[in-house]
Backbone bond lengths (Angstrom), bond angles and torsions (degrees), N, CA, C in turn:
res aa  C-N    CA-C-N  psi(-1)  N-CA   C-N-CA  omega(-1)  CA-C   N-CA-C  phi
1 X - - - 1.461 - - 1.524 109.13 -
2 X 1.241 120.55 134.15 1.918 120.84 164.83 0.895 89.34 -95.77
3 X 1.521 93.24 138.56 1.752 128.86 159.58 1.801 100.55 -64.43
4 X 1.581 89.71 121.95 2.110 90.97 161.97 1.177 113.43 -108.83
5 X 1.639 121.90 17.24 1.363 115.39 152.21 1.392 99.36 -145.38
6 X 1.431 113.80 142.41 1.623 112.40 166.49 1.774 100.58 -123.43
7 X 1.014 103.60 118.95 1.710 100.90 -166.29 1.945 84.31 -132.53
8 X 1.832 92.55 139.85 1.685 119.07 -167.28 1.557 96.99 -128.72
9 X 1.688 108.36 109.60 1.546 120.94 163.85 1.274 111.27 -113.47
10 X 1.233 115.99 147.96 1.567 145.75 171.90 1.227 95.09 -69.24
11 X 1.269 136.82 -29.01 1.350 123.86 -163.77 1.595 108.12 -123.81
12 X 1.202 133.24 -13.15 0.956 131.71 178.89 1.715 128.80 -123.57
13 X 1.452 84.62 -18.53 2.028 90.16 161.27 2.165 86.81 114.01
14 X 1.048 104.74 167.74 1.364 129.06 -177.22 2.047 88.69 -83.47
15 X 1.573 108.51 141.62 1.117 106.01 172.59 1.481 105.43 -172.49
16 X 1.567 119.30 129.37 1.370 135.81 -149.40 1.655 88.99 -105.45
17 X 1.684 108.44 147.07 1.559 108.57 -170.35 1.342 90.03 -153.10
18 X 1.810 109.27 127.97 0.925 104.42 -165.69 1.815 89.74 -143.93
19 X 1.362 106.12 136.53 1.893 106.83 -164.27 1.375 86.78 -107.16
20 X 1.211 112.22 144.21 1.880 148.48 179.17 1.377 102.04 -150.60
21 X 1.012 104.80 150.37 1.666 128.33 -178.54 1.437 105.01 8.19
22 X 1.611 125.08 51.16 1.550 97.88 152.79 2.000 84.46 115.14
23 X 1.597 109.44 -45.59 1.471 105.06 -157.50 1.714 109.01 -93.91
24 X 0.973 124.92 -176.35 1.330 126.12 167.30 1.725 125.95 -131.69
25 X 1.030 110.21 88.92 1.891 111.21 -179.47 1.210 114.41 -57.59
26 X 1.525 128.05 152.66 1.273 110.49 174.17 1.718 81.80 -154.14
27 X 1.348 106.17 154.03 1.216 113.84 -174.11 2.081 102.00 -141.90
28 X 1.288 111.56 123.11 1.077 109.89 -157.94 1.293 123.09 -153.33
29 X 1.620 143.08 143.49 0.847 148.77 -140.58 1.913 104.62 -82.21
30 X 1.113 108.91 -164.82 1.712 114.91 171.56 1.218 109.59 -72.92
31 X 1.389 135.51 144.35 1.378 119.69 147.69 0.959 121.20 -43.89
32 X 1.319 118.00 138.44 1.452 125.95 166.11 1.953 124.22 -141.03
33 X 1.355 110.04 152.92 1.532 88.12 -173.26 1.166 95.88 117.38
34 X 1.613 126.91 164.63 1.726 130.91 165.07 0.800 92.17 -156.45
35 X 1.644 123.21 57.79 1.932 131.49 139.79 1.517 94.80 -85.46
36 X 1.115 136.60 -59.47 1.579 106.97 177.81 1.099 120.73 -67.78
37 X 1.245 112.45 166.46 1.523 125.17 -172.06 1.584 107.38 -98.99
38 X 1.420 117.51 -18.37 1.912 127.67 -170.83 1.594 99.33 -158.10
39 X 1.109 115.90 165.74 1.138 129.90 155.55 1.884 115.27 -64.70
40 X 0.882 105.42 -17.72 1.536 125.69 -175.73 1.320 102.34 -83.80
41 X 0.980 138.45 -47.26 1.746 150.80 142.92 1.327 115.90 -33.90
42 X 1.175 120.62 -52.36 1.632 125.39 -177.46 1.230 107.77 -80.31
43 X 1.684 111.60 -45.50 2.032 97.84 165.08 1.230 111.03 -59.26
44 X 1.285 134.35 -57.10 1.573 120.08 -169.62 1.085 114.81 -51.99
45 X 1.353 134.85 -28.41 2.071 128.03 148.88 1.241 103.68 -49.40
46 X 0.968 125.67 -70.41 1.362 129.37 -157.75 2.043 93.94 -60.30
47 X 0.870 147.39 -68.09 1.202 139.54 163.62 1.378 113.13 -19.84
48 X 1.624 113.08 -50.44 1.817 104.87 -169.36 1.527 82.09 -68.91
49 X 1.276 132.08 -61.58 1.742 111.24 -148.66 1.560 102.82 -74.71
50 X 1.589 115.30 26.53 1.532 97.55 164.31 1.140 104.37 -107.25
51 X 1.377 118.70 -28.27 1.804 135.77 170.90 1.377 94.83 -38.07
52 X 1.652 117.79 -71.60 1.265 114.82 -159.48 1.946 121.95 -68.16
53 X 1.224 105.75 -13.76 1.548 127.33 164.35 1.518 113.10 -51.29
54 X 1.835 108.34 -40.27 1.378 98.62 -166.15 1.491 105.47 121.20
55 X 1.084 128.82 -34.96 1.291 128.66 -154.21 1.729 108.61 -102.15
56 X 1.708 88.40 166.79 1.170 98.30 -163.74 1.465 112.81 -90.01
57 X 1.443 125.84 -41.67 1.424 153.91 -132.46 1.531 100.76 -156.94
58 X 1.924 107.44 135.29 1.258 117.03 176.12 1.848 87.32 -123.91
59 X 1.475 91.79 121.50 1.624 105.28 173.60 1.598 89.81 -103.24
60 X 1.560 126.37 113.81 1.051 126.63 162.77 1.820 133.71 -103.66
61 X 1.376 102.18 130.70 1.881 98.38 -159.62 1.459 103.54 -124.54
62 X 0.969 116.24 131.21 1.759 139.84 -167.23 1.680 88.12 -134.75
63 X 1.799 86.81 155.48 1.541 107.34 154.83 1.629 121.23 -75.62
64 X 1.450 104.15 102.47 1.431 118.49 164.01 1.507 117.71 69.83
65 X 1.519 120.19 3.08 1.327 121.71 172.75 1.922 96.85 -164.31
66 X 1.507 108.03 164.98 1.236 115.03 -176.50 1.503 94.16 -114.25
67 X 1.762 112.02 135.27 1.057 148.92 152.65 1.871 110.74 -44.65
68 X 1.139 109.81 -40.47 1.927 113.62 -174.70 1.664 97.79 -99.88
69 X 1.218 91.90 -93.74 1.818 117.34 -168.59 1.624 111.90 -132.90
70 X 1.218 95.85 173.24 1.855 103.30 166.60 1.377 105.06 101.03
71 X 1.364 113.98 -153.37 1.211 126.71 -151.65 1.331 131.23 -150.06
72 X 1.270 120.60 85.14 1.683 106.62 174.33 1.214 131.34 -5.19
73 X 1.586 132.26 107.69 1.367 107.51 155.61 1.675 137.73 -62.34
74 X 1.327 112.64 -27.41 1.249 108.23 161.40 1.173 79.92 108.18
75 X 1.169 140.72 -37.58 2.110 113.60 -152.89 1.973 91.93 -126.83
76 X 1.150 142.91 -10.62 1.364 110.25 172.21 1.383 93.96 -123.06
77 X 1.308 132.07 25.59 1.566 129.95 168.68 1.592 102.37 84.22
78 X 1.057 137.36 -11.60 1.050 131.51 -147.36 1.574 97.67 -121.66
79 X 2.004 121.93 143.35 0.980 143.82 -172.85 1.522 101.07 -97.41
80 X 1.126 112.32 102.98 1.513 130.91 178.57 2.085 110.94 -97.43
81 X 1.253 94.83 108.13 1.644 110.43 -179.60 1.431 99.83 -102.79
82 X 1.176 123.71 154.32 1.026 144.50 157.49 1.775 110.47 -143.64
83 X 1.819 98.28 105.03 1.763 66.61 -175.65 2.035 75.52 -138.17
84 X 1.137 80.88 155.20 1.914 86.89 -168.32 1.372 101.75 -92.31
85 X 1.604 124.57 162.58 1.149 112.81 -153.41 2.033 84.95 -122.73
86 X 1.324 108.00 151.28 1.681 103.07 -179.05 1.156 125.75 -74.28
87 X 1.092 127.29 143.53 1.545 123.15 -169.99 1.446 100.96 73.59
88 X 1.112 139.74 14.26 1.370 128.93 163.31 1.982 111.11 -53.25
């Protein structure tokens, strides 16, 4: 898949976003920075610049644990989110 946005924050880590059917993946570094106040703060950015992408859905994938919410799958290491965005 190519990334059609590669967007770099001081506060939230480097993170590649790439839209398929409707959703948006993003794969992304640690938080970093103490302009947000939570991780809950830094997703709700990260939510507006998926709003403004077009998309409906941020499927988010980390090594072996999720950075927001969700749930390990257990078999490709990877933290698979699906969380729908409102007003989609």
């Amino acid at each position: 898949m190519e990334p059609v946005l590669t967007s770099k924050s001081s506060h939230i880590g480097e993170h590649r976003i790439v839209k398929e059917l409707g959703v948006v993946k993003t794969k992304k570094t640690a938080l970093m920075g103490s302009a947000y106040s939570s991780e809950a703060e830094a997703l709700a950015d990260l939510k507006a610049e998926t709003r403004r992408m077009g998309a409906n859905g941020i499927i988010n994938m980390t090594a072996s644990h999720s950075h927001w919410t969700g749930k390990c799958d257990g078999l490709s290491g990877l933290a698979v989110i699906l969380e729908p965005l409102a007003g989609s």
